[in-house]
C-alpha positions, 0 to 999 in steps of 0.5 A: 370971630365971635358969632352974635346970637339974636335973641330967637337964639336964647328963647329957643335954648329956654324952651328947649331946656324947661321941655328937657326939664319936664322930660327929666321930671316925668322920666323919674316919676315913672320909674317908681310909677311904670304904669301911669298911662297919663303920664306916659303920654305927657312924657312922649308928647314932650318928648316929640316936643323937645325933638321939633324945638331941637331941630328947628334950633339946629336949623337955625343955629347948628348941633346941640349934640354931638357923636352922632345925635345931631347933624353937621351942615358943611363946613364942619360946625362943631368948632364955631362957638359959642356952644349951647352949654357956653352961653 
């Protein structure tokens, strides 16, 4: 059985994938500049930001990751596709 997504499903997976961009972005910026302290702080406001997105997606949609990193409601759901990376 397919599961239909409503449309909040993709708005949050966009949001969570600009705010992973940013995150990987600032990460490579402050490998070559460790001592940027604004930058550190953008880093660490969107990295909260990314945590709230990604579990008000989880809450409504079940785990983005696996091994650990995010939590199962009962029944089991990482066997009800379509997974985050297949849409």
């Amino acid at each position: 059985m397919e599961k239909v997504l409503d449309e909040a499903y993709y708005k949050l997976l966009h949001e969570l994938q600009a705010v992973d961009f940013v995150l990987v972005e600032l990460n490579l910026y402050l490998d070559t500049h460790p001592t940027d302290s604004d930058a550190i702080q953008q880093y660490n406001h969107f990295a909260e930001l990314r945590q709230r997105i990604a579990n008000h997606y989880e809450s409504q949609y079940g785990p983005l990751m696996h091994f650990g990193h995010s939590y199962s409601k009962s029944p089991w759901q990482w066997n009800e596709a379509p997974w985050p990376w297949q849409v």
